[in-house]
N, C-alpha and C positions, 0 to 999 in steps of 0.2 A: 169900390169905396173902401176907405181905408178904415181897420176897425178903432173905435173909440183908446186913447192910451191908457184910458182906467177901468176899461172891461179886463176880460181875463184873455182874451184874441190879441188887445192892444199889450199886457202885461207882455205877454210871450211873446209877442214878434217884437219888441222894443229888446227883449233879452236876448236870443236869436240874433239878431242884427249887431248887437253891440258883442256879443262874444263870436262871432264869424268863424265858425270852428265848426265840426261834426258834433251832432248831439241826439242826444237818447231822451226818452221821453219822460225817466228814471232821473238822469242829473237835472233835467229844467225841472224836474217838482222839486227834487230836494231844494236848488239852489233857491226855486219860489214859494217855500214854505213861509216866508216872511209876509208875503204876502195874504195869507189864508186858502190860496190855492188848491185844491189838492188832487192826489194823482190823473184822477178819472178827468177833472177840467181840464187837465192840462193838458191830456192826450189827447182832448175833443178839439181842443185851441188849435193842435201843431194838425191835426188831420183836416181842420177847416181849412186855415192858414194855406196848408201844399193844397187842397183841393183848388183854393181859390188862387193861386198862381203868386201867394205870397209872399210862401217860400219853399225850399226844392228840396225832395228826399230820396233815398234812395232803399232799398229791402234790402238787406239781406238775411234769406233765411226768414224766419219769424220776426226778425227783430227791424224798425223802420230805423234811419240814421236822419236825422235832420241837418237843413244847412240852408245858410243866408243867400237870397239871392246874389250873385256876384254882379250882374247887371245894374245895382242899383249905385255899386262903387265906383269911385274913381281911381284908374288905375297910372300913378306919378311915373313919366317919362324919365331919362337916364338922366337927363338934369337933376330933376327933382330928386330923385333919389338920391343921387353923390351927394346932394345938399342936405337931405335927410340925412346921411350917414353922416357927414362931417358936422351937423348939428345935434347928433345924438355923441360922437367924440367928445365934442364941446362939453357937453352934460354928464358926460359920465368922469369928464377933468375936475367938473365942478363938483361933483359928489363922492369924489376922491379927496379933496380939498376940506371939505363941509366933515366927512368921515375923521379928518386928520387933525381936523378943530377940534372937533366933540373928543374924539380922546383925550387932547391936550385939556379940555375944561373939566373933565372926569378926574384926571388924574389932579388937576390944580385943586378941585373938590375937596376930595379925599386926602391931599394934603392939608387941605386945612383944617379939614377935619379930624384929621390925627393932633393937631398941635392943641395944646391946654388954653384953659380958658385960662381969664382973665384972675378968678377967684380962685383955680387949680394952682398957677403957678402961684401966687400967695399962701397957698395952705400948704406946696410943695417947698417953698421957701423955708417956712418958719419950722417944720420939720428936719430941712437940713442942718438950721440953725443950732436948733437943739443935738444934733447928732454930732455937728461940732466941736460946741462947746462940752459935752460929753467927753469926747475925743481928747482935747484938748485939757482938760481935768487928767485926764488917763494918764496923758504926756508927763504933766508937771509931775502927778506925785511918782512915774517911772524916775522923772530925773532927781527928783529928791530921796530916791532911792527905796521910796516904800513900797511895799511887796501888796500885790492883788491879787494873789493866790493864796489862800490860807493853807498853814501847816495841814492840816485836815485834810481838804481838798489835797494836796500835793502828794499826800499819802496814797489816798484812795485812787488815786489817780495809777499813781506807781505800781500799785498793789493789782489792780487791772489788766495792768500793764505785764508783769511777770506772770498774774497768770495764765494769759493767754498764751505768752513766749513757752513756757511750761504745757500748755496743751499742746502746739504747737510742736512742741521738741517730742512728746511723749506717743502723738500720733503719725508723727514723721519715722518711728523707730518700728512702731507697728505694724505701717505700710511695707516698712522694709523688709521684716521678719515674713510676711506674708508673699512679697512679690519673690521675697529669692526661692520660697518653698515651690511656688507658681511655676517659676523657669526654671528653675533646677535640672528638671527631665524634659523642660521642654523639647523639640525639633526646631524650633526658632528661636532666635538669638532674643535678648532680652529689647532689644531697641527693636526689633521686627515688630514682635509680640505686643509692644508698648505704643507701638503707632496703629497698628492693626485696632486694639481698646480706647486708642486716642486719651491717652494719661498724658499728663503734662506733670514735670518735675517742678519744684521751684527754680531751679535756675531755667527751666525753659523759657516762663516766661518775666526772667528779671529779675526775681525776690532771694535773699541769702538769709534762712535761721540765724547764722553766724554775726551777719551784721546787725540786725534786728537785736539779738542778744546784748550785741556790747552797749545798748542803750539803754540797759537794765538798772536803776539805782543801784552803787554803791554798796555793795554787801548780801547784792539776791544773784550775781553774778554766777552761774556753774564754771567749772575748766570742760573744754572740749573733753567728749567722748564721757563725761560722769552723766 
């Protein structure tokens, strides 16, 4: 007699049966812990179960391995089977297909989702507006020749401007005073010595004091070598 499906005999063998695989008496409780199950019934369930010819196990060691009757399946002749395989191709076409949508609608998502709303682009609008017409005030009085820079400002600017060129020229003269004492007695050449510290020169990478200098206002200018 077959046991009841919602005793704890009928829970187990309906699991059993539907997973058709080796099993321990360890995985069917964890997997039946949803049910209120617990260990001690469930091992009573699988040793009822083989005693009663419900389902088959095997020992090894201490340990029992359970397993579905095979008898109780149907086992699909070569027909069946090519049909099986050629209708599981079918489905795995289709869920290759269905995979290749969902991306395509993810990514349509997320585009839309990046574009501004309705009230965005109007509040983006009227901010450009103003940046233009901004803009366009700047233009006219350049062409009408009036100066946006104050005397002030153009000073201070200048005066920044020199003395940096002036540190610049003062600690470039230092460097030098030091590096020639450096190699003087070196045994390696000053380019050896120089890559080995990994120092970069200004021209190494691009920049001329010299050129920089002649962009100095009009009467802060030095002559080379003063």
């Amino acid at each position: 007699m077959a046991p009841k499906s919602d005793s704890a005999e009928g829970i187990v063998l309906n699991f059993v049966n539907e997973q058709n695989r080796p099993l321990n008496s360890q995985g069917v409780a964890d997997f039946l812990q949803k049910f209120n199950l617990k260990k001690t019934a469930v091992q009573k369930a699988l040793d009822n179960l083989a005693e009663g010819g419900k389902i088959t196990f095997k020992e090894y060691g201490k340990q029992k391995i359970y397993l579905a009757r095979q008898d109780q399946f149907e086992i699909p002749n070569t027909e069946e089977l090519n049909q099986m395989k050629e209708e599981n191709a079918r489905l795995q076409e289709m869920l290759e297909e269905q995979k290749k949508s969902n991306s395509q609608l993810e990514g349509d998502i997320k585009s839309l989702q990046s574009n501004l709303t309705l009230d965005e682009i109007q509040s983006k609008d009227v901010q450009l507006r103003k940046q233009v017409k901004e803009l366009e005030e700047k233009l006219t009085k350049l062409r009408e020749g009036v100066t946006l820079v104050s005397p002030e400002e153009r000073k201070l600017v200048e005066k920044t401007f020199s003395d940096a060129i002036s540190h610049w020229r003062k600690r470039k003269r230092m460097f030098k005073d030091v590096w020639d004492t450096i190699t003087e007695n070196s045994p390696k050449t000053p380019n050896e010595f120089k890559e080995e510290l990994g120092i970069e020169y200004d021209e190494d990478i691009g920049v001329s004091l010299q050129t920089y200098a002649t962009l100095m206002p009009h009467g802060n200018k030095r002559l080379r070598g003063k």
